[in-house]
Biotite code that builds the C-alpha atoms (Angstrom):
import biotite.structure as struc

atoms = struc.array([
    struc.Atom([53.258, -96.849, -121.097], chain_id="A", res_id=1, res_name="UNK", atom_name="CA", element="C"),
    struc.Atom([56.225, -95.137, -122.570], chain_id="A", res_id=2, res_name="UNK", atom_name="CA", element="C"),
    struc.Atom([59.140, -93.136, -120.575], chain_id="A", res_id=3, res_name="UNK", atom_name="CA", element="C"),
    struc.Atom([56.892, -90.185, -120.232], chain_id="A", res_id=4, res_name="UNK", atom_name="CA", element="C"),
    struc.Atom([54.466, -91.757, -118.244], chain_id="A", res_id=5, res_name="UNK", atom_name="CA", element="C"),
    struc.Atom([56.913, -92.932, -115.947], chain_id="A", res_id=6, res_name="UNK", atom_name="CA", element="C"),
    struc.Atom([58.329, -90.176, -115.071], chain_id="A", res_id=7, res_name="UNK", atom_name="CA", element="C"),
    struc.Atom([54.866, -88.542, -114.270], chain_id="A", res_id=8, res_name="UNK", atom_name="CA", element="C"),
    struc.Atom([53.932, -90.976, -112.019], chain_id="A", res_id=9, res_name="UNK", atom_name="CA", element="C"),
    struc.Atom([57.260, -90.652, -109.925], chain_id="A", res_id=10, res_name="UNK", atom_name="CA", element="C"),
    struc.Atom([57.597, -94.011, -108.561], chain_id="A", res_id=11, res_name="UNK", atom_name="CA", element="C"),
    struc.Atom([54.046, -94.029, -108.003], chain_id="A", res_id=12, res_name="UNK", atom_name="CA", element="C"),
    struc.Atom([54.024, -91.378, -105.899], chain_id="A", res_id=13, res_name="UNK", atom_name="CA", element="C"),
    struc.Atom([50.407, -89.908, -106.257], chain_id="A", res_id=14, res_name="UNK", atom_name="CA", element="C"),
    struc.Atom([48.855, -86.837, -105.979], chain_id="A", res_id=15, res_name="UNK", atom_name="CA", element="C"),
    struc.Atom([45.670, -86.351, -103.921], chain_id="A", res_id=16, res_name="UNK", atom_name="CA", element="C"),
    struc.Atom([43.581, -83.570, -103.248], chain_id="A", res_id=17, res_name="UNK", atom_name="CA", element="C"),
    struc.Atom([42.280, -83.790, -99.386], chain_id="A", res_id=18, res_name="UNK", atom_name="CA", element="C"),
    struc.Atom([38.196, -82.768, -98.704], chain_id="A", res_id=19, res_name="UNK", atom_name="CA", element="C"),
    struc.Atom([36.464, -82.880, -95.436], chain_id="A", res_id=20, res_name="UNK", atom_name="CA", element="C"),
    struc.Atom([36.172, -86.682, -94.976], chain_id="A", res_id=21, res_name="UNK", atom_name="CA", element="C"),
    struc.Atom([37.383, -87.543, -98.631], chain_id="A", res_id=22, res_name="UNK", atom_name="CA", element="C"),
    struc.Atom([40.018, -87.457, -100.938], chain_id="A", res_id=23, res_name="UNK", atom_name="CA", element="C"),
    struc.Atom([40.355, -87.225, -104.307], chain_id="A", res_id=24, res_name="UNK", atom_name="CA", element="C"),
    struc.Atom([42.910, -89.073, -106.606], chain_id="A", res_id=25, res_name="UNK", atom_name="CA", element="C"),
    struc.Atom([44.392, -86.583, -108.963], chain_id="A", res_id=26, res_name="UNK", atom_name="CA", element="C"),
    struc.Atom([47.446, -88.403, -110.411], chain_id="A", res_id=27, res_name="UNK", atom_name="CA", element="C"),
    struc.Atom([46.948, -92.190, -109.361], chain_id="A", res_id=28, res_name="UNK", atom_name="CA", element="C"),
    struc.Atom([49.928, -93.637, -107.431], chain_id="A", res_id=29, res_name="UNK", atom_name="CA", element="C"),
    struc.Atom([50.670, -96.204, -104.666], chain_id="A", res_id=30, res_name="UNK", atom_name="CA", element="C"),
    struc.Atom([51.717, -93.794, -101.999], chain_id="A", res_id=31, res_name="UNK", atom_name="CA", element="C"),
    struc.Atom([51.672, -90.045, -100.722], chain_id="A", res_id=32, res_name="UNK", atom_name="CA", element="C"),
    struc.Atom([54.418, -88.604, -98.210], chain_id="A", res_id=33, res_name="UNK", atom_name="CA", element="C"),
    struc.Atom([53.305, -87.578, -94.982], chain_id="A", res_id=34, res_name="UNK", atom_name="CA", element="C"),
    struc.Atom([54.444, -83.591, -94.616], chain_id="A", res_id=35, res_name="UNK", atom_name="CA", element="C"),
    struc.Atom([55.908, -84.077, -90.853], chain_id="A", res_id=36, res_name="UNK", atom_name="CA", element="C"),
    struc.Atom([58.264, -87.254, -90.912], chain_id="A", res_id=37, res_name="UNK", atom_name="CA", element="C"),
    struc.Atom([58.089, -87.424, -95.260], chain_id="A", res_id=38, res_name="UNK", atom_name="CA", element="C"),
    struc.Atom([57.361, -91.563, -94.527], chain_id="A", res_id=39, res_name="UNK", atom_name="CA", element="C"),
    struc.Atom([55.327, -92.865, -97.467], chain_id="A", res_id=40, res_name="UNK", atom_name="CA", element="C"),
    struc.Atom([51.923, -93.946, -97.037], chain_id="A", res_id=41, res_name="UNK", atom_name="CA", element="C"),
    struc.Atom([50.159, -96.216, -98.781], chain_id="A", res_id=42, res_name="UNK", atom_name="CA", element="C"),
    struc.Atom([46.830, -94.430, -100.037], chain_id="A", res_id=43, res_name="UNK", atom_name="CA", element="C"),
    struc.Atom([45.115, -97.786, -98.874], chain_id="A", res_id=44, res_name="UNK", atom_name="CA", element="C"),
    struc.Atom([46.339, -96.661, -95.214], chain_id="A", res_id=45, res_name="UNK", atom_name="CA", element="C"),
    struc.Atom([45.892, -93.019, -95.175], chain_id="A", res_id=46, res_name="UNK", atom_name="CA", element="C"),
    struc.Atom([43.276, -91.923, -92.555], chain_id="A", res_id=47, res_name="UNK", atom_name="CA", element="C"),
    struc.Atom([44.935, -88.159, -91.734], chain_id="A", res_id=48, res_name="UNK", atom_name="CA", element="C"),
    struc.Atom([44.968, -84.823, -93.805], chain_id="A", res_id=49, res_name="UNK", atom_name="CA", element="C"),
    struc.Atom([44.518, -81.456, -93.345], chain_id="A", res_id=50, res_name="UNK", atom_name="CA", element="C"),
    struc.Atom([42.174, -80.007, -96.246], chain_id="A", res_id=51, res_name="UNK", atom_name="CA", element="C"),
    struc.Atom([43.227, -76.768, -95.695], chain_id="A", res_id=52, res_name="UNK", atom_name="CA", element="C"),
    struc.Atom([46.441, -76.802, -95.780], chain_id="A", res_id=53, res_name="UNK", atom_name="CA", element="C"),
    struc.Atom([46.283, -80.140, -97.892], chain_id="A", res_id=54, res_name="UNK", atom_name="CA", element="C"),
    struc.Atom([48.782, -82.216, -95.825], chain_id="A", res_id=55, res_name="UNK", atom_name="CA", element="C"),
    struc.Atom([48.827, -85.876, -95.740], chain_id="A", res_id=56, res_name="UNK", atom_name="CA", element="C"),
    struc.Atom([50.266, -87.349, -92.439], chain_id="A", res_id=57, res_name="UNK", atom_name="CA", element="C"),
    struc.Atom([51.583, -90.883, -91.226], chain_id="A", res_id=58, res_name="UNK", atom_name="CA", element="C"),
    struc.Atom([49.512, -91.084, -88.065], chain_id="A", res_id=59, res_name="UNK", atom_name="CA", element="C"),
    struc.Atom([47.807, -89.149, -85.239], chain_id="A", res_id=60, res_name="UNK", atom_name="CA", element="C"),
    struc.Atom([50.834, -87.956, -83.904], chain_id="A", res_id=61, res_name="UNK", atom_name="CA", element="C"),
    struc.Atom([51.936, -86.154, -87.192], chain_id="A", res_id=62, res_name="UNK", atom_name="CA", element="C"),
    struc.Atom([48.766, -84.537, -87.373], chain_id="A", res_id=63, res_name="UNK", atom_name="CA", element="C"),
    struc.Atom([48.559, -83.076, -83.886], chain_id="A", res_id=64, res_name="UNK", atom_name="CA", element="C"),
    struc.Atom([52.260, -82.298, -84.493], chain_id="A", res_id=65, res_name="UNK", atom_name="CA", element="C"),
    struc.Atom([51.036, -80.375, -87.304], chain_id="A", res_id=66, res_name="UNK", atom_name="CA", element="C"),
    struc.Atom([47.808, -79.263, -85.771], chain_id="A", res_id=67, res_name="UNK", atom_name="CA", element="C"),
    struc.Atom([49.616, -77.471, -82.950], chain_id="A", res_id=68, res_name="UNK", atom_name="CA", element="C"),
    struc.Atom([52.515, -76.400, -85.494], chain_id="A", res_id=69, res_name="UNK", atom_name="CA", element="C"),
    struc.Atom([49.844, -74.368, -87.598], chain_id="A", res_id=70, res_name="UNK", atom_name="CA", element="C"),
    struc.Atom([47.586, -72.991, -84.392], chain_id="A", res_id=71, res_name="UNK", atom_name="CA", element="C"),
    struc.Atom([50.468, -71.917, -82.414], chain_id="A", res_id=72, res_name="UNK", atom_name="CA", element="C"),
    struc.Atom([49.587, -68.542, -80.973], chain_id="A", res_id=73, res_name="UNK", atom_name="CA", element="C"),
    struc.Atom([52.377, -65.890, -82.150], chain_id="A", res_id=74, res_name="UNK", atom_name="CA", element="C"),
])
């Protein structure tokens, strides 16, 4: 690995794109941020995402945080 490669990986921050029911691993890391609190999770403990807006999120809270955040009626 040479100083290049560590800066891609960003403290093994990793880059995933969300599916319906599955994610992919585009740039392999330990972690991904959730998008309400920014909290790392660890992509062995990451059970919410929004595909569509492709979101990762801490718990069920965050995501009907977000949920309600995206479907609020204007």
């Amino acid at each position: 690995m040479n100083a290049h490669d560590k800066s891609l990986n960003n403290g093994d921050l990793a880059v995933v794109h969300y599916g319906d029911g599955e994610m992919t691993v585009v740039r392999p890391g330990r972690y991904v941020l959730c998008a309400v609190s920014g909290r790392k999770i660890p992509l062995e403990n990451l059970r919410y995402w929004n595909a569509t807006v492709q979101e990762a999120y801490a718990g069920p809270e965050e995501a009907q945080a977000r949920w309600k955040q995206l479907n609020a009626a204007t």
